[in-house]
C-alpha positions in Angstrom: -336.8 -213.9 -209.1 -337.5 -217.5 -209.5 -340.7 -217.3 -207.2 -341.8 -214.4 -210.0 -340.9 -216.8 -212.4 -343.1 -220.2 -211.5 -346.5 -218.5 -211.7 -346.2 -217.0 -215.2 -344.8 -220.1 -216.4 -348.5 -221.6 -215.7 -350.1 -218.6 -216.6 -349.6 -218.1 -220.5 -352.3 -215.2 -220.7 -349.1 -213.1 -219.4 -346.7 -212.5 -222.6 -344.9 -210.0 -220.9 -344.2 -211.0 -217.9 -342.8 -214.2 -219.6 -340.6 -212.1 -221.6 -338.8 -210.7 -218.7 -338.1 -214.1 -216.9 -336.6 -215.6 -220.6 -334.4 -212.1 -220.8 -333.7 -213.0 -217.5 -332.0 -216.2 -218.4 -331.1 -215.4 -221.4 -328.5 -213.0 -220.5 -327.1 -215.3 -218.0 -326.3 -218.1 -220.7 -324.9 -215.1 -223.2 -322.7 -214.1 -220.5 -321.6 -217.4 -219.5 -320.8 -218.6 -223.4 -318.8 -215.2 -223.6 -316.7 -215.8 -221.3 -316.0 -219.7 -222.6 -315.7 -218.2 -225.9 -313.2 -215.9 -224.9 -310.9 -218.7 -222.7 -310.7 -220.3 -226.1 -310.2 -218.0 -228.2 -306.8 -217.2 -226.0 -306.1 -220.4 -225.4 -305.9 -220.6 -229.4 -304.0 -217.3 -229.5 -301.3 -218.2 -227.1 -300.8 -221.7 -229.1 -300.1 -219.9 -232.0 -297.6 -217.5 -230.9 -296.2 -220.5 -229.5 -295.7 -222.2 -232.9 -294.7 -218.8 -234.4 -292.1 -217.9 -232.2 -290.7 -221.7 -232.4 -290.8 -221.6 -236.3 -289.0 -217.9 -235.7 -286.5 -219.4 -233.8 -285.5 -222.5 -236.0 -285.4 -220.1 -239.0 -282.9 -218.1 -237.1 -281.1 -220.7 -236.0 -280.3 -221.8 -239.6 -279.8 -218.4 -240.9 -277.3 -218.1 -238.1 -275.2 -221.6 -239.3 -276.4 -221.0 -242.8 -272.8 -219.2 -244.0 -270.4 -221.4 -242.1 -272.3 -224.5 -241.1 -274.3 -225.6 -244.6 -274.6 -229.3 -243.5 -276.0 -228.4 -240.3 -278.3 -226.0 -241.8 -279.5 -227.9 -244.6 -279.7 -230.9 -242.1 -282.2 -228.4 -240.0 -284.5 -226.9 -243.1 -285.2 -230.9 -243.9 -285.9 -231.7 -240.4 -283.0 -234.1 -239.7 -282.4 -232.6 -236.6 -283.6 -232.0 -233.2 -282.9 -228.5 -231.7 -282.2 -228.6 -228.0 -283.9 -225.4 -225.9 -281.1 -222.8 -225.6 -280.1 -222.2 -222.4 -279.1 -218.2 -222.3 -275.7 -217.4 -221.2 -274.7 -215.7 -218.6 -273.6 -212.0 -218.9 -270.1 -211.4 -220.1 -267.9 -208.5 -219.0 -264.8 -207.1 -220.4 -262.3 -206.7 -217.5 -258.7 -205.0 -217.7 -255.7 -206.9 -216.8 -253.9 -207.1 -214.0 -250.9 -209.2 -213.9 -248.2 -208.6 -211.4 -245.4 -206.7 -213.4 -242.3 -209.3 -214.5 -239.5 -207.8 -215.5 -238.6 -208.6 -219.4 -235.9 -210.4 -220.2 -232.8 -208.8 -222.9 -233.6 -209.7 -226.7 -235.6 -208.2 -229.3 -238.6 -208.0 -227.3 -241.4 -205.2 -227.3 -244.3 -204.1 -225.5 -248.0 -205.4 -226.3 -249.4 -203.8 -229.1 -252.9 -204.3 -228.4 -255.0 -203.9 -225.2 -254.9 -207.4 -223.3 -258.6 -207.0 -222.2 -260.6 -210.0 -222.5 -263.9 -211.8 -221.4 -264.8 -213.2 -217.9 -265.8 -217.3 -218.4 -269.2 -217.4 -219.1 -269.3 -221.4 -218.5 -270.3 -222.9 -215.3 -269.1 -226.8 -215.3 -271.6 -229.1 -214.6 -271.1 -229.8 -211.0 -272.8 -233.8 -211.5 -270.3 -233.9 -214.1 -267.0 -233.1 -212.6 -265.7 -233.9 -209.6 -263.0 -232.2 -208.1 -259.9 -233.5 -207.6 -258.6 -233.6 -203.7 -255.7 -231.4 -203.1 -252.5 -232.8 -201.8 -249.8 -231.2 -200.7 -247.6 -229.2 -203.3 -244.2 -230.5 -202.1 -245.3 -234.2 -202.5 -246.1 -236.7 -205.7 -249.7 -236.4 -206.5 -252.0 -239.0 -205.3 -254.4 -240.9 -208.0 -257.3 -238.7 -208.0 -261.2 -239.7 -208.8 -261.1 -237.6 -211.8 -264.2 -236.4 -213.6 -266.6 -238.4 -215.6 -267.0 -238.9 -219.1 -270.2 -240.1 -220.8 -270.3 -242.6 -223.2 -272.2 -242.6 -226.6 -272.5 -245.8 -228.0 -274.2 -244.1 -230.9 -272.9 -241.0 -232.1 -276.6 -240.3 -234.3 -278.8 -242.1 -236.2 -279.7 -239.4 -239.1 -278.3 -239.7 -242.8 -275.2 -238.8 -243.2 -273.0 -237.4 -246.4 -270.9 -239.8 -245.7 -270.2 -242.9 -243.5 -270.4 -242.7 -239.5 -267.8 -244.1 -237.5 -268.2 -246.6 -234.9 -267.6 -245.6 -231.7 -263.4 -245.7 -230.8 -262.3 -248.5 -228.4 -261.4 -245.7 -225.5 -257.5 -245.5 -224.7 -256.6 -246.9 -221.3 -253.8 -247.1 -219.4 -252.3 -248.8 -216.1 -250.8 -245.3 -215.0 -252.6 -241.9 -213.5 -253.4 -240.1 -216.9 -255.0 -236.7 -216.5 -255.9 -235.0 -219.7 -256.6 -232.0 -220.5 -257.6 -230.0 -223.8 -256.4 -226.6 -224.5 -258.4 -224.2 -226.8 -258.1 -221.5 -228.6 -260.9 -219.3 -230.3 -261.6 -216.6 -232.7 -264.1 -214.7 -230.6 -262.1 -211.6 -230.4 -262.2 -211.7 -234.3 -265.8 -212.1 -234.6 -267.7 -210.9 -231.4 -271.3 -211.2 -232.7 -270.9 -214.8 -234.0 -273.4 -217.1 -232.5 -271.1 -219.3 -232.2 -266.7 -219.4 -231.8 -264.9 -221.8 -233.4 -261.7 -223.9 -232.0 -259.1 -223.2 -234.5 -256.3 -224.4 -232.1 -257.5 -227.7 -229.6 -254.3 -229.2 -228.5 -254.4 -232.2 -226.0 -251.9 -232.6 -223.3 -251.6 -235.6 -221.5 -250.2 -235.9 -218.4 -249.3 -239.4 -216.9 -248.2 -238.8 -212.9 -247.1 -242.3 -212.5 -244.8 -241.9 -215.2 -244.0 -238.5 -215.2 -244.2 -237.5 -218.5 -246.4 -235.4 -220.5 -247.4 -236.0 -224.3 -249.3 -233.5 -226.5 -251.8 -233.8 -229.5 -252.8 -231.5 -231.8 -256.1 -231.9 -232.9 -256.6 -230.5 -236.9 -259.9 -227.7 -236.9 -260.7 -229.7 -240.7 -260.8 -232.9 -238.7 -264.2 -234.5 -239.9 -265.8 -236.1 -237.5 -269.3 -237.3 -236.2 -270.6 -234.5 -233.4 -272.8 -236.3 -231.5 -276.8 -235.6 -232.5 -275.2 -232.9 -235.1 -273.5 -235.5 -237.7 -270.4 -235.4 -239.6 -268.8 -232.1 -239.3 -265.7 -230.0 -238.7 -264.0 -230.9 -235.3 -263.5 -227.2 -234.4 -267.6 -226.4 -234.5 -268.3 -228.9 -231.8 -267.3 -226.9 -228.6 -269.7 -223.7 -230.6 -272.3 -225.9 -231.4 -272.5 -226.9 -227.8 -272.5 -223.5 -226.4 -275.1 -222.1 -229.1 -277.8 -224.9 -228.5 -277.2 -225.3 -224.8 -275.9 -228.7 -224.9 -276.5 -230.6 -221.5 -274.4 -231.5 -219.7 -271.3 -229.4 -219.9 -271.9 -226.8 -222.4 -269.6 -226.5 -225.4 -267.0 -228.6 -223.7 -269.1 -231.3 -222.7 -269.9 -231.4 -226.8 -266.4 -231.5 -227.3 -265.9 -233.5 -224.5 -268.5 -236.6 -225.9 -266.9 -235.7 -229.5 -263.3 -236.5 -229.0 -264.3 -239.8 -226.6 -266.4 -241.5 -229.3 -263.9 -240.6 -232.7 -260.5 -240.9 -230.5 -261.4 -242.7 -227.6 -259.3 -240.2 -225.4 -261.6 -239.4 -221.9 -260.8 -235.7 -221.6 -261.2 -234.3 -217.8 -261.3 -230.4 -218.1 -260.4 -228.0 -220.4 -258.5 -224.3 -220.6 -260.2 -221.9 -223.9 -258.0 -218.5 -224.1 -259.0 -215.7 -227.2 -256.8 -214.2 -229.4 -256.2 -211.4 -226.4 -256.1 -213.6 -223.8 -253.5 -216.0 -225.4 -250.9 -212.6 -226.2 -252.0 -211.0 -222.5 -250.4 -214.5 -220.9 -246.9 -214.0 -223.2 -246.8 -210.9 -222.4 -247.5 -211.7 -218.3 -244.4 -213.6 -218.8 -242.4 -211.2 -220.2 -242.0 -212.8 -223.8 -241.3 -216.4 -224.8 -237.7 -217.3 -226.3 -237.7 -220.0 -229.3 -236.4 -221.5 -232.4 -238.0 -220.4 -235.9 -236.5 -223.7 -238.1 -239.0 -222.5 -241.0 -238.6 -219.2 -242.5 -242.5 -217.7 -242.4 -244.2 -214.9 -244.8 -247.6 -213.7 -243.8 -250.1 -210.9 -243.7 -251.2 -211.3 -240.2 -248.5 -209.2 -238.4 -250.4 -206.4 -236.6 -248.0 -203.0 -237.0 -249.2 -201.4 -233.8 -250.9 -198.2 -235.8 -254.3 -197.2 -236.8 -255.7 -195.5 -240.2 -257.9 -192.4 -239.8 -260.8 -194.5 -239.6 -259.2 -197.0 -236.6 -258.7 -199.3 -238.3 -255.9 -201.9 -237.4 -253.1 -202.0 -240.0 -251.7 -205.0 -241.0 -248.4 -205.6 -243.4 -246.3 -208.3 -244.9 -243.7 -209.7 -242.4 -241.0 -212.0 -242.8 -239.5 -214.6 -239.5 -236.2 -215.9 -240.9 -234.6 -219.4 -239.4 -233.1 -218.2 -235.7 -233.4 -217.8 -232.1 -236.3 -214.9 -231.0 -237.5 -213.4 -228.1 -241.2 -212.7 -229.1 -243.7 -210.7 -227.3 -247.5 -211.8 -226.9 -248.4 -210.2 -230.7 -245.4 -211.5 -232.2 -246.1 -215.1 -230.9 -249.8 -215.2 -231.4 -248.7 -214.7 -235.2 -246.5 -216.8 -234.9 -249.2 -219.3 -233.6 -251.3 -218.2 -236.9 -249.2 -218.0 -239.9 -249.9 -220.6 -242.5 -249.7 -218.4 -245.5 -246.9 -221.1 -247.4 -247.2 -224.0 -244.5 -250.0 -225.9 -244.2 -252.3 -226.3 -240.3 -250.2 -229.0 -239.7 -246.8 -227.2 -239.6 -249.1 -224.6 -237.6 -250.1 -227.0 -234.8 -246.6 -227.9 -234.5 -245.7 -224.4 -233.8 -248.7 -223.7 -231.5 -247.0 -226.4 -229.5 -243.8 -225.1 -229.6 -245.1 -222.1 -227.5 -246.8 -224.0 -225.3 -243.1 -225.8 -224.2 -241.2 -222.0 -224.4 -244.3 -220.8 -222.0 -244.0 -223.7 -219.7 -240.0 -222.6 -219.9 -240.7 -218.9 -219.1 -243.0 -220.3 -216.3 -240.6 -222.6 -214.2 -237.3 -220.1 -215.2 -239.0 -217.1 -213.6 -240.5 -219.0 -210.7 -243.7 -218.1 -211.7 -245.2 -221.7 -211.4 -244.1 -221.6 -207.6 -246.5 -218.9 -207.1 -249.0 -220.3 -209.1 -251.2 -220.5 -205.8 -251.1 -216.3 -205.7 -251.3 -215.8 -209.1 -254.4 -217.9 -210.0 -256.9 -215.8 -209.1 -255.5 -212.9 -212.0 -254.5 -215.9 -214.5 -258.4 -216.9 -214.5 -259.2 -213.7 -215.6 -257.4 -214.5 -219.0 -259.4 -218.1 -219.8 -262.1 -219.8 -219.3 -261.3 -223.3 -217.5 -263.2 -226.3 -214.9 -259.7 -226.8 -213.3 -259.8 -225.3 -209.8 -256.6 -224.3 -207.8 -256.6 -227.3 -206.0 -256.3 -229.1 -209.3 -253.6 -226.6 -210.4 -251.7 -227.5 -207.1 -251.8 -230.9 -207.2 -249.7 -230.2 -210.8 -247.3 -228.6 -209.7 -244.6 -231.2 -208.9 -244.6 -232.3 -212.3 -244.6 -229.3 -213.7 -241.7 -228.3 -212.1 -239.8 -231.4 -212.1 -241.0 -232.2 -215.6 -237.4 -233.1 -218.0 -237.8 -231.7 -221.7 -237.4 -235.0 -222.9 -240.1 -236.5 -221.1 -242.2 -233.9 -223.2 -243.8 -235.2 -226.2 -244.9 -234.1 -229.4 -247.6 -236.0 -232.0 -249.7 -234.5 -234.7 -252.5 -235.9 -237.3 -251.0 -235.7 -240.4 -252.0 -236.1 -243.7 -251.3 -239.0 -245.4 -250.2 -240.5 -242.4 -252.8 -240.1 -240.3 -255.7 -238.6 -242.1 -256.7 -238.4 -246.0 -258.4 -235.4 -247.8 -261.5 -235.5 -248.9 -264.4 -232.6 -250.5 -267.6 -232.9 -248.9 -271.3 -232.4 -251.7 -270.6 -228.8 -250.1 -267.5 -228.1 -251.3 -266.4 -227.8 -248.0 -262.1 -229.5 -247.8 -262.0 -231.1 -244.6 -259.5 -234.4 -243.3 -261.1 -238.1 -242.8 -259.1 -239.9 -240.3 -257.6 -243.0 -241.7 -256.4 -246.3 -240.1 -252.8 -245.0 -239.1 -254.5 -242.5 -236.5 -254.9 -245.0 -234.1 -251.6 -246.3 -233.9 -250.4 -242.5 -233.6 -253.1 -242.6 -230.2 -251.2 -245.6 -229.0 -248.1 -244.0 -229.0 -249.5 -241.0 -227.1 -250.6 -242.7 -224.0 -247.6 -244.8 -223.9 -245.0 -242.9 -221.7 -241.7 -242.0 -223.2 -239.8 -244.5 -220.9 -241.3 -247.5 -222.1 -241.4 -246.7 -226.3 -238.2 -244.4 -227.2 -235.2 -246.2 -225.5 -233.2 -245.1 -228.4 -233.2 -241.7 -227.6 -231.2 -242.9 -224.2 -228.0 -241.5 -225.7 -225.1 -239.7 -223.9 -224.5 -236.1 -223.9 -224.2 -234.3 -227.6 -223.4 -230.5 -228.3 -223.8 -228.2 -231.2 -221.4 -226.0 -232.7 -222.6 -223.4 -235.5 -220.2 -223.1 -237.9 -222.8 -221.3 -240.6 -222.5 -217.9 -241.1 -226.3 -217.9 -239.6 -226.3 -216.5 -236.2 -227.9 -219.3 -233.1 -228.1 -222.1 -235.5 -226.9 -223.9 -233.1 -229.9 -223.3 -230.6 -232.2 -224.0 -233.3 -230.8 -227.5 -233.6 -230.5 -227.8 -230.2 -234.5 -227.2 -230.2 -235.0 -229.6 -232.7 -233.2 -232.2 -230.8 -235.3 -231.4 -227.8 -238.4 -232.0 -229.9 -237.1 -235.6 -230.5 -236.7 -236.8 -227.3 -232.5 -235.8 -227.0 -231.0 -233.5 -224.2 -228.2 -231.4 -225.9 -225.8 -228.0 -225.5 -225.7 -225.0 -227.9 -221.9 -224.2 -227.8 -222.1 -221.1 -229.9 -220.5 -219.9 -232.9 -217.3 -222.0 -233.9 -214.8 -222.3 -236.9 -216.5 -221.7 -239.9 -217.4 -225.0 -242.5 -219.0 -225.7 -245.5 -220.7 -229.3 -244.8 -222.5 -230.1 -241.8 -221.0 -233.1 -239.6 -221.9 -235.4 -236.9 -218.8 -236.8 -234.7 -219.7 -239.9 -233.4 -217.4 -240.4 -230.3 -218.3 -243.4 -228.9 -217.5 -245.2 -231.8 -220.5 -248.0 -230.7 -223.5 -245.9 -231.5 -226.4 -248.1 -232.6 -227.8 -247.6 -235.9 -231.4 -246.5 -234.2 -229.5 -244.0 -232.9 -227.5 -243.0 -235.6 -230.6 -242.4 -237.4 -232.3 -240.8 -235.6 -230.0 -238.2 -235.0 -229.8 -237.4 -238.8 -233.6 -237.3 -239.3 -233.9 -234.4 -236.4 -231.4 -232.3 -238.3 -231.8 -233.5 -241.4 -228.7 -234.6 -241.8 -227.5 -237.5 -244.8 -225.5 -240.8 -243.4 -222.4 -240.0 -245.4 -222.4 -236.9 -242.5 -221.7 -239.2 -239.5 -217.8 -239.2 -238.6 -216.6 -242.0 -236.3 -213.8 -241.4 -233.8 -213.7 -243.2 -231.2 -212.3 -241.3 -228.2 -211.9 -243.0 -224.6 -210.9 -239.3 -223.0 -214.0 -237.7 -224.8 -215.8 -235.1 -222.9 -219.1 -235.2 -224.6 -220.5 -238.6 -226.9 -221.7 -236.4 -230.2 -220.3 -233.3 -231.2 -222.8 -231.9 -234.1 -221.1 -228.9 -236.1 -223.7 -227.1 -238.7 -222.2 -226.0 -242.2 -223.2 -223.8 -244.2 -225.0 -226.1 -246.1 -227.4 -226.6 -243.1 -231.3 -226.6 -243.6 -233.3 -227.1 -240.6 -236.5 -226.8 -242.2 -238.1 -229.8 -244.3 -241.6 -228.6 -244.9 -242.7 -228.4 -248.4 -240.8 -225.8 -250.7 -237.8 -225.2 -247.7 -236.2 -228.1 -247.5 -236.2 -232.7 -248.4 -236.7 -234.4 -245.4 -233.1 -237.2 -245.0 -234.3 -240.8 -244.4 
């Protein structure tokens, strides 16, 4: 075609021909700036829908924390923060429970009142961020074990604030083998298509193996805190922050993880999250939990077991008096709840109070002995990183564990934390200057900072016309530190007395003893006895109030 071409360029007495050889060409170029035309026009396209679908996304994202997250959303519309790509999670499954059968102990306890089904994990730990702990043998002490790593933030963010950032918390060390661990609790079950779950309950429990003790910190959900990248905010969005956004590494928990080192400067190593299901589906495994009620509670949260004619759950006022219960898993999870006249902190106090009547159940029934066997079905109830060679190497203190090398702290307010109303109307707790000494004492084992509670043997007589207020006290006790024996119901008084027979008592100890029954000095008897068969014999009047939260009771000094 180009030989055809070359003459009839020279010869310009042919029109014609030179109009062919031009078309020729012509629709070569056309063709050839169609098709760049059209790789640009797409490439335009597909930028587009790029920025579309992102500006989709962040508008859903705030719509999503809109209702209960208004910092974080408003933070977001003005471009204070930075959105991290959302890593999908990985399909859930509802899977039925199967438990082996344990045989329920006599009291007032009833079967489940709810189905006990509840979600597979759907967190895989970071395997570069946890290591797992060697297993040694479950006979022996424990061996120190590498444990798993926890970053550091030196800055939690950078972006304005409503109020002052913290600097980061000088972290809490220790010469022993700590281990900690953070248990959770969620509200998934209540609220299934929430982005997001929130930690209502987040209770740390430290174990020291050199020491053999265990201490345990409730954490408050108001807690106000700096998230890292997110700001100041709630302490119970963190872990649902970090699971929404795809926070890396860890997840939610390795959110919550970096929170709690840079405000409290406690390293956590793994972590245990149980639903509302899950939690009552693990009393109920054990056959109920028996404990004290020393508050009387009023709530609307007790679940009567019935259904209206449009399913509906139906709920109605229930009142727990002061005394001894057996409670099955609904029953305890309200328990767990209840803060209709007590405030959260009285509620983390209780929330603890089941974890010690669980660990009780546990080690009574044997039950920790075949933890091995029965791990496999307990995983199905929470979602954890701890592996059963990390469970195993546990065990020894678990079952060796004394109650009164079990302690109890909580953040309280006043003490601890102050209130304060964020521009959003939003109540939450700032954590004050006393917090820290409150940290101290909760890695410092119980042998080295509460010698006074190295008293003899003490036992409780009721002599109240209230049935097991003597095992009430004799919880009470246990919460402080003191070993003690419930000795039933006795001659009936009007004043409640403590018999000092020693006669040598130290003041310290003295005290203490009235401000865990709440007890006045002019109470304390002195007879010294050299054929006495117990130290202190404590007998409960009828004037006896074991409760000192707000409206119940005055708290001695």
């Amino acid at each position: 075609m180009i030989k055809r071409c070359l003459p009839i360029l020279t010869d310009v007495r042919i029109p014609m021909r030179l109009r062919g050889c031009f078309s020729f060409l012509g629709r070569t170029a056309l063709l050839i700036a169609l098709l760049i035309g059209v790789i640009a026009l797409a490439n335009a396209a597909l930028a587009n829908f790029r920025e579309l679908s992102a500006r989709a996304e962040r508008r859903a994202l705030i719509e999503r924390h809109a209702t209960r997250f208004p910092a974080t959303a408003t933070a977001l519309q003005e471009n204070r923060l930075s959105v991290p790509t959302p890593t999908p999670p990985a399909q859930s499954a509802l899977l039925p429970v199967r438990f082996a059968p344990v045989s329920a102990p006599p009291g007032n306890f009833a079967p489940p009142l709810l189905p006990t089904n509840t979600r597979r994990p759907t967190h895989t730990p970071d395997p570069n961020l946890f290591t797992p702990t060697p297993e040694p043998s479950p006979t022996a002490p424990p061996a120190t074990s590498t444990l798993p790593r926890v970053p550091v933030r030196e800055v939690c963010t950078e972006k304005p604030q409503v109020t002052a950032v913290p600097p980061r918390a000088p972290r809490l060390r220790s010469e022993d083998d700590i281990l900690n661990i953070i248990l959770l609790g969620t509200d998934e079950d209540l609220q299934p298509n929430e982005p997001s779950v929130r930690t209502d309950t987040m209770v740390i429990v430290s174990i020291n193996r050199t020491a053999g003790s265990v201490a345990m910190l409730s954490l408050p959900r108001d807690l106000y805190v700096c998230v890292p990248q997110l700001g100041m905010q709630r302490l119970n969005v963190a872990y649902g922050w970090g699971e929404s956004v795809g926070w890396s590494p860890g997840g939610g928990f390795g959110l919550l993880q970096e929170t709690i080192l840079y405000n409290f400067g406690i390293p956590i190593h793994f972590y245990a999250k149980v639903s509302f299901n899950g939690f009552k589906a693990l009393i109920d495994a054990l056959g109920g939990v028996s404990l004290a009620v020393d508050c009387p509670l009023v709530d609307q949260l007790r679940f009567t077991g019935q259904y209206d004619a449009q399913s509906t759950p139906i709920y109605a006022p229930y009142t727990l008096d002061v005394g001894y219960y057996r409670m099955d898993g609904s029953l305890a999870l309200w328990y767990a709840r209840a803060r209709q006249r007590l405030s959260d902190f009285d509620r983390n106090r209780r929330q603890q109070q089941l974890l010690r009547a669980m660990w009780r159940e546990a080690r009574a029934q044997g039950i920790l002995q075949r933890a091995p066997e029965l791990w496999g079905q307990a995983s199905q109830l929470l979602e954890t990183n701890l592996g059963l060679p990390d469970v195993i190497g546990l065990l020894p203190i678990a079952l060796n564990l004394a109650p009164e090398n079990i302690r109890s702290f909580q953040l309280i307010k006043g003490r601890e934390t102050d209130a304060w109303r964020t521009p959003y109307g939003e109540d939450v707790q700032i954590p004050i200057e006393g917090m820290f000494e409150t940290l101290r004492q909760f890695y410092t084992p119980p042998t080295r900072n509460r010698l006074l509670r190295e008293v003899g043997s003490i036992e409780v007589i009721n002599g109240s016309p209230k049935p097991n207020y003597d095992l009430v006290a004799v919880d009470l006790l246990s919460w402080e530190g003191f070993r003690a024996t419930a000795r039933g119901q006795g001659e009936a008084t009007a004043q409640t007395v403590i018999y000092d027979f020693t006669g040598s008592a130290s003041p310290q100890v003295l005290q203490a003893l009235r401000r865990a029954l709440n007890i006045r000095a002019d109470r304390v008897i002195s007879q010294p006895d050299p054929n006495r068969t117990v130290d202190f014999r404590i007998v409960l009047g009828a004037d006896y109030v074991s409760c000192s939260a707000p409206g119940f009771g005055t708290r001695v000094n």
